[in-house]
C-alpha positions in Angstrom: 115.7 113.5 94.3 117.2 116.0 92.2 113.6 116.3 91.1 112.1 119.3 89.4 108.8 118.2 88.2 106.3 120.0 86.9 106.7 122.3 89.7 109.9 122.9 90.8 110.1 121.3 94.1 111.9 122.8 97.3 114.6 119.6 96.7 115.6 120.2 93.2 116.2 123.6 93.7 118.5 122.9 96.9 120.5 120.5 94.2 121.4 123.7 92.4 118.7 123.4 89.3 118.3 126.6 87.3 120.6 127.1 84.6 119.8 125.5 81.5 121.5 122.2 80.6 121.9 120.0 77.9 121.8 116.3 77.5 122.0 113.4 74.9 119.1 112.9 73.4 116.9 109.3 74.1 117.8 106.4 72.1 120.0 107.8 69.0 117.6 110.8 68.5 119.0 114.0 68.2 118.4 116.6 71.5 116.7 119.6 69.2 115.2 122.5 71.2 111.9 122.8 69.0 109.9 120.6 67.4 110.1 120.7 64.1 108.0 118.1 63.4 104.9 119.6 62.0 102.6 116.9 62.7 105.1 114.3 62.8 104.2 111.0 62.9 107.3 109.5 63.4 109.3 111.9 65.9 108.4 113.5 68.9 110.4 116.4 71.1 110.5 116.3 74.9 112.2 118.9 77.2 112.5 117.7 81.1 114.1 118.6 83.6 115.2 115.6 84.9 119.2 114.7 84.5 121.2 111.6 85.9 118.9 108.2 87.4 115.8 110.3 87.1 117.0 110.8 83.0 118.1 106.7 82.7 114.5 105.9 84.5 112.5 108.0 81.7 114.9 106.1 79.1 113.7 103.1 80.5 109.7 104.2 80.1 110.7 105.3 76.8 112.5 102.5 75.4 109.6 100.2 74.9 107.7 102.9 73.4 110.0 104.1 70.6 110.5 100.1 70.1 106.5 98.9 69.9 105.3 102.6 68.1 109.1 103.1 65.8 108.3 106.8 66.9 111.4 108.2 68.0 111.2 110.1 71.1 114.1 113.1 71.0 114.7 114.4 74.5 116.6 117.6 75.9 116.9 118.2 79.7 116.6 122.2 79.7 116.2 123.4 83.1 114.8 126.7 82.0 111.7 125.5 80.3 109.2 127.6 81.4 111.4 130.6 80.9 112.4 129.5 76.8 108.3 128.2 76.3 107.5 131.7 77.7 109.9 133.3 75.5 108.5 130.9 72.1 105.0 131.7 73.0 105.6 135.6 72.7 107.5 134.9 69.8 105.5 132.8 67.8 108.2 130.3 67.5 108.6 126.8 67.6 107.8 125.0 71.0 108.5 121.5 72.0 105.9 118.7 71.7 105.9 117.9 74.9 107.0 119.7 77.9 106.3 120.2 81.9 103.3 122.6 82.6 104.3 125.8 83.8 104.6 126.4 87.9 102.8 129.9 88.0 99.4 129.7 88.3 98.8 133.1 86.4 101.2 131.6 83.7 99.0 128.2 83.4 95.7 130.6 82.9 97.8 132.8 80.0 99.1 129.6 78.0 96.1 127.9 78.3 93.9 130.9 77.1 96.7 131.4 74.3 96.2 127.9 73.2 99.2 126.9 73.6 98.9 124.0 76.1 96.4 121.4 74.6 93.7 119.5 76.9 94.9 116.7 78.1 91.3 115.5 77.3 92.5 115.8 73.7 95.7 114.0 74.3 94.6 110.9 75.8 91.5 111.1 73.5 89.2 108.0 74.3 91.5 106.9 77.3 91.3 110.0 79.3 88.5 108.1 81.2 90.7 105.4 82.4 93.5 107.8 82.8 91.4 109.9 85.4 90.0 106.4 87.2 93.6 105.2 88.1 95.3 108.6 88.9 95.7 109.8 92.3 92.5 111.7 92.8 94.3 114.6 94.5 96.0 115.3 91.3 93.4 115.0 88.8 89.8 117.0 90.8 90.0 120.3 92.3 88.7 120.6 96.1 85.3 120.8 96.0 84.3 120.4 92.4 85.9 123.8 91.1 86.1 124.6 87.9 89.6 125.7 88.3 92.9 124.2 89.8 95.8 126.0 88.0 98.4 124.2 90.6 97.2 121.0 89.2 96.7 122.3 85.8 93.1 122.0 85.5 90.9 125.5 84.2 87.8 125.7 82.7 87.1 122.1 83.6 89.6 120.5 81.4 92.7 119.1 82.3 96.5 120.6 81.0 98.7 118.7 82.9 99.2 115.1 82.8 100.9 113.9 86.3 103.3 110.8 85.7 104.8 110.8 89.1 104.5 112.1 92.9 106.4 112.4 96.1 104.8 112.5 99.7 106.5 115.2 102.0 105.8 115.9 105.7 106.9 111.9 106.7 108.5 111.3 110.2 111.2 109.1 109.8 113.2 106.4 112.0 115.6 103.8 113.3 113.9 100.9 113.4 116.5 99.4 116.2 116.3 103.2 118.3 112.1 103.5 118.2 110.2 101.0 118.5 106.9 102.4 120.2 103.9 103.3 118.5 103.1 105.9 116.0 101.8 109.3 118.0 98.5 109.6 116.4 98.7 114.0 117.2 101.4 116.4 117.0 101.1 116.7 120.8 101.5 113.4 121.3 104.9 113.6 118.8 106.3 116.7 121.1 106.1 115.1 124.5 107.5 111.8 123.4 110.3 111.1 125.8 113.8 110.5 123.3 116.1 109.4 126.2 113.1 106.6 126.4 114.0 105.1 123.8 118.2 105.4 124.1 118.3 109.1 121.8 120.0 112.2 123.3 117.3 114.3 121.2 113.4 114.2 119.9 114.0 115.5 116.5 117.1 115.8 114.0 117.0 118.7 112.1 119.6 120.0 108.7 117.9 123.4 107.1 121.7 124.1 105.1 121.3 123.9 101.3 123.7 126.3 100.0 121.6 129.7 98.4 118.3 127.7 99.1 119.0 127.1 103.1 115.9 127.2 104.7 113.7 125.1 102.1 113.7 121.7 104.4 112.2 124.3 107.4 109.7 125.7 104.9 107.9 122.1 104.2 107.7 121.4 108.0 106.0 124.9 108.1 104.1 123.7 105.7 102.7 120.9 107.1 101.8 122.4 110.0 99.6 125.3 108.7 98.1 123.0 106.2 97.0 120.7 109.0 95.9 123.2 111.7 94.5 125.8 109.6 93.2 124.2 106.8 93.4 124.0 103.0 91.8 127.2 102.4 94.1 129.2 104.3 97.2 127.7 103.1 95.9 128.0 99.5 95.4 131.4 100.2 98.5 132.1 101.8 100.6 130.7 99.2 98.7 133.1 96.9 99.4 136.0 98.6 96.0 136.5 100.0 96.5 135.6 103.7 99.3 137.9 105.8 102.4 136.3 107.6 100.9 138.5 110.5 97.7 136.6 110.3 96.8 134.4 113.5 97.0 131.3 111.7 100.1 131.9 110.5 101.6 132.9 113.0 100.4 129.5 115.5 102.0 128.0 112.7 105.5 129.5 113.2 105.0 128.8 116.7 104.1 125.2 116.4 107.7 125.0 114.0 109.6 126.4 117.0 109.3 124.0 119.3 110.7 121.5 116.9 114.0 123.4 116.9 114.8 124.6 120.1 118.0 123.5 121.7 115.6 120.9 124.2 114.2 119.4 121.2 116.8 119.4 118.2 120.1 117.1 117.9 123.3 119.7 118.7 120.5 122.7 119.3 119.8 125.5 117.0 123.0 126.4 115.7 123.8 122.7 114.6 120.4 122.4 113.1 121.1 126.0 110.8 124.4 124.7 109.8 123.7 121.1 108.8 123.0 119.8 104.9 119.3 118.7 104.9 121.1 115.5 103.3 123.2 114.5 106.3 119.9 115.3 108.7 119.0 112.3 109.1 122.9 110.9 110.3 122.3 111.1 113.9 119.2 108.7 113.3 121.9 105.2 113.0 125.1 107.2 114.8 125.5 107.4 118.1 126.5 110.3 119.2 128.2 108.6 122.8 128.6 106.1 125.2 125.3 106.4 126.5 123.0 106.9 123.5 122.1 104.4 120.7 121.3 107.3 118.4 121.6 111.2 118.2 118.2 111.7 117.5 114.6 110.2 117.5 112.8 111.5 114.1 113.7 113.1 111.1 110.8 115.3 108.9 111.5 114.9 105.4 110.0 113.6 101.9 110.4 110.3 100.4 113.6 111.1 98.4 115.3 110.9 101.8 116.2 107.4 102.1 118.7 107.2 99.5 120.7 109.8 102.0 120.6 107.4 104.6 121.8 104.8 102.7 124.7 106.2 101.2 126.2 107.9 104.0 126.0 104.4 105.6 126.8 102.3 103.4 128.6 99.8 105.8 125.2 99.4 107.5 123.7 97.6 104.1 120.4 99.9 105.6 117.3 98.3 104.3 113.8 100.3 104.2 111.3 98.4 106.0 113.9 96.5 107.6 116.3 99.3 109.7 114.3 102.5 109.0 110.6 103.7 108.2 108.5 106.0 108.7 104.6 107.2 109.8 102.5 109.9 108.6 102.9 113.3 109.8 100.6 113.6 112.8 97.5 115.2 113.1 97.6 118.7 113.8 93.5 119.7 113.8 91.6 116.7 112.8 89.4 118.5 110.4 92.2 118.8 108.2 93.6 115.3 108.4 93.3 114.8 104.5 95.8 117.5 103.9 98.9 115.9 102.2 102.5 118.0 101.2 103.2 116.6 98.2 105.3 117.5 94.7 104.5 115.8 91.1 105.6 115.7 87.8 103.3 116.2 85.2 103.6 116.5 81.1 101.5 119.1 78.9 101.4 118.8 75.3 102.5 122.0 73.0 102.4 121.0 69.9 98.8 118.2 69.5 100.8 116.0 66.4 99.9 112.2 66.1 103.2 111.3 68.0 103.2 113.2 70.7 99.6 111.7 71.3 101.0 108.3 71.4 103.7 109.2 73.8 101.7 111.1 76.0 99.0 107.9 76.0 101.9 105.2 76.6 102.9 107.7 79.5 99.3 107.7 81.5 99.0 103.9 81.3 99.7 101.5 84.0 102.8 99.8 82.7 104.9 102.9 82.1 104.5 104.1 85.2 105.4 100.5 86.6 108.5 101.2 84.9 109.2 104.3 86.7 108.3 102.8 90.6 110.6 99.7 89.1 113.3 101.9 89.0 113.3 103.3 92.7 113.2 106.8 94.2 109.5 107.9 93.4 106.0 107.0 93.7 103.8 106.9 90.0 101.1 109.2 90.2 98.4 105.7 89.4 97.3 104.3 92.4 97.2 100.9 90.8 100.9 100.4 91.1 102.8 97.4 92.7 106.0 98.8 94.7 108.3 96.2 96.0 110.3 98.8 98.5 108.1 99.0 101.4 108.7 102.7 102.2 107.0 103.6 98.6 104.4 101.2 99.0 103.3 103.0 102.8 103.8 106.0 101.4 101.4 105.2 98.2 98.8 104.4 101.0 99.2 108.0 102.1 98.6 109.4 98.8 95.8 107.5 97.6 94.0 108.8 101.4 94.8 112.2 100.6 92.1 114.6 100.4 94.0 117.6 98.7 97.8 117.3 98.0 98.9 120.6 98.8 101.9 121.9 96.9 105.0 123.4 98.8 104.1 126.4 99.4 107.2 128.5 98.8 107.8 126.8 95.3 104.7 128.9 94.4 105.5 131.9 95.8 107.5 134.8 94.0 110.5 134.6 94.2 111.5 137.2 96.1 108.8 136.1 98.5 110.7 132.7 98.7 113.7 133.8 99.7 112.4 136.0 102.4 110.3 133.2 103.9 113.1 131.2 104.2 115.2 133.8 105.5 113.0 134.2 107.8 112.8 130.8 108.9 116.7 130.6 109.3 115.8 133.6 111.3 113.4 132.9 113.7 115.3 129.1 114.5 118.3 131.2 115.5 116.4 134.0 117.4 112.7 132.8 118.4 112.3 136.3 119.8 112.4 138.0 116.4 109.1 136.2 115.6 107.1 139.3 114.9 109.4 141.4 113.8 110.1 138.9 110.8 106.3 138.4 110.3 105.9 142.0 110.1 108.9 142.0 107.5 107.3 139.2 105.7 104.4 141.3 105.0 105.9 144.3 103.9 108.1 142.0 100.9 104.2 139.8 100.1 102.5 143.1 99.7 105.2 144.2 97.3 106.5 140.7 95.6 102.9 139.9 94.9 102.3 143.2 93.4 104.5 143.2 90.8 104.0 139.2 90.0 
């Protein structure tokens, strides 16, 4: 999904997101780059990030709105955001009404202090009640009661982020004609599941290629892992630089990713697994690859986006979800930490607190906008009172609403040059498990220094 959210998933920017892009504005508005609407009542500017279907579906949600309130809703896709709302905040210039929340947690905490994110709690005024009932409770409560949740936008107890939409990552997905067993219930059970049982030459496929972001798919199985064997704690700190790469439980976790891509276990070994297009993964899953197997591979790990792949690189095959592929939820790993869930999410904050932009950002949080958005394919709304008609989203809505803590990706919140390292080093380690603590010890030395200076 070429879907940078709030948070810039792992995804959007394999699909080459970064530079700053203009596009029509909704309806026959006009795509401004500030507000300039001081207090409007009648117009209301939106920056996203989101460009082709993900664009028309938001101009879908919209179009009832600007037709029911005769607010006209002008909206820019600029994928540098967070970089030109920095830059307005410093300035003192104008910012738009509406906008995705900032993906640095340190950058949350300095807007919001600055005032220049308004509580959602304002925003939604006397429906913020029913907007926190029917929203995934992993998006809306910080673990444990805290006080603060910058990746979710909450600090100080309020709320700065609205969430509209979510993805589930970490999902273990199949040919419905190749496997037709049961569901492993533990990792373990995953690994020693016989492929050639089943008429696949290999366990797992695997495609970690994505241009200057290769290594990203690797990254969220990593991720998935140390977030279910170690624990939310631990992953929370990791991602914030508090835990070393050298540390025990990050290391298990490494070693627990290696035996899902070594030559026994991945479709065409290693090198095939480095060189393939996390889009054409999931191929050997309906080709076979001879005379003797019905399918290259077994399993594919990947988030929910992945099914329009599969269908459009088979298009013949007419593949139906439910029907000639699925999925199950990622294994458990440690049963303590079942409740872990890799997820992304977009959210909205609101810059600029005018009458319009309240009534958008209300229309936004309610049931039948969001209906709108799961109508439209390709993503799951962040209510959990949603009807999905496509059977994947409506499984993989079941997931969400059991989730405990949905954990963001962790190398979309690291610094940068911490991001590219750890997938480097991913890449790495895939191609030469022996290097393992040579690139941990590496990673170290770039988290002591990337950290520093973020």
């Amino acid at each position: 999904m070429a879907e940078v959210l709030s948070r810039l998933s792992s995804r959007a920017i394999a699909l080459g997101l970064g530079t700053l892009m203009l596009a029509a504005a909704c309806s026959s508005g006009s795509s401004g780059n500030n507000s300039g609407n001081s207090a409007s009542s009648t117009d209301v500017t939106v920056w996203t990030a989101w460009g082709g279907a993900e664009l028309k579906a938001f101009r879908d949600v919209l179009a009832p709105f600007e037709k029911d309130s005769g607010i006209k809703v002008h909206v820019t896709t600029n994928r540098d955001s967070t970089n030109q709302i920095a830059n307005g905040i410093s300035a003192g210039t104008d910012l738009p009404d509406i906008a995705p929340g900032p993906t640095d947690p340190t950058q949350v905490k300095d807007w919001v202090s600055k005032g220049a994110i308004k509580p959602i709690e304002t925003a939604l005024g006397d429906k913020f009640s029913e907007y926190m009932s029917n929203t995934y409770g992993a998006l809306t409560s910080a673990p444990g009661g805290a006080q603060d949740d910058p990746y979710i936008g909450i600090i100080g107890g309020k709320h700065y982020e609205m969430m509209v939409k979510t993805q589930v990552k970490g999902l273990i997905w199949y040919n419905k004609k190749v496997f037709t067993g049961t569901a492993p219930t533990s990792f373990d059970q995953l690994l020693s599941i016989n492929p050639q049982q089943y008429g696949a030459k290999s366990l797992f496929c695997a495609g970690f290629e994505s241009g200057a972001a290769s290594g990203w798919p690797a990254s969220d199985q990593i991720d998935n892992i140390i977030m279910r064997q170690s624990g939310d704690q631990v992953y929370t700190n990791w991602v914030q630089g508090k835990v070393k790469f050298t540390d025990p439980a990050i290391k298990l976790g490494y070693q627990t990713f290696l035996k899902t891509v070594s030559d026994q276990a991945v479709y065409g070994g290693r090198n095939t697994a480095l060189s393939t297009n996390f889009g054409k993964a999931g191929d050997p899953l309906f080709k076979a690859p001879d005379s003797t197997n019905k399918a290259g591979c077994l399993f594919l790990e990947q988030a929910t986006f992945i099914t329009s792949f599969f269908q459009q690189d088979f298009p013949s095959l007419n593949l139906k979800a439910g029907q000639d592929f699925d999925f199950f939820a990622h294994p458990s790993v440690n049963p303590q930490y079942d409740g872990n869930v890799n997820g992304f999410y977009d959210n909205f904050a609101m810059y600029n607190d005018t009458p319009a932009a309240r009534k958008l950002m209300q229309w936004m949080a309610t049931k039948d906008a969001q209906q709108i958005w799961a109508n439209d394919g390709g993503t799951l709304a962040a209510r959990k009172d949603i009807t999905y008609t496509d059977p994947v989203f409506n499984n993989a809505a079941k997931i969400a609403a059991s989730a405990k803590n949905l954990l963001v990706t962790a190398g979309d919140f690291m610094p940068s040059d911490m991001q590219a390292a750890f997938w480097q080093s991913l890449l790495n380690v895939t191609r030469d498990p022996g290097s393992l603590n040579s690139q941990l010890t590496h990673l170290d030395q770039v988290q002591a220094a990337a950290y520093k200076t973020s």
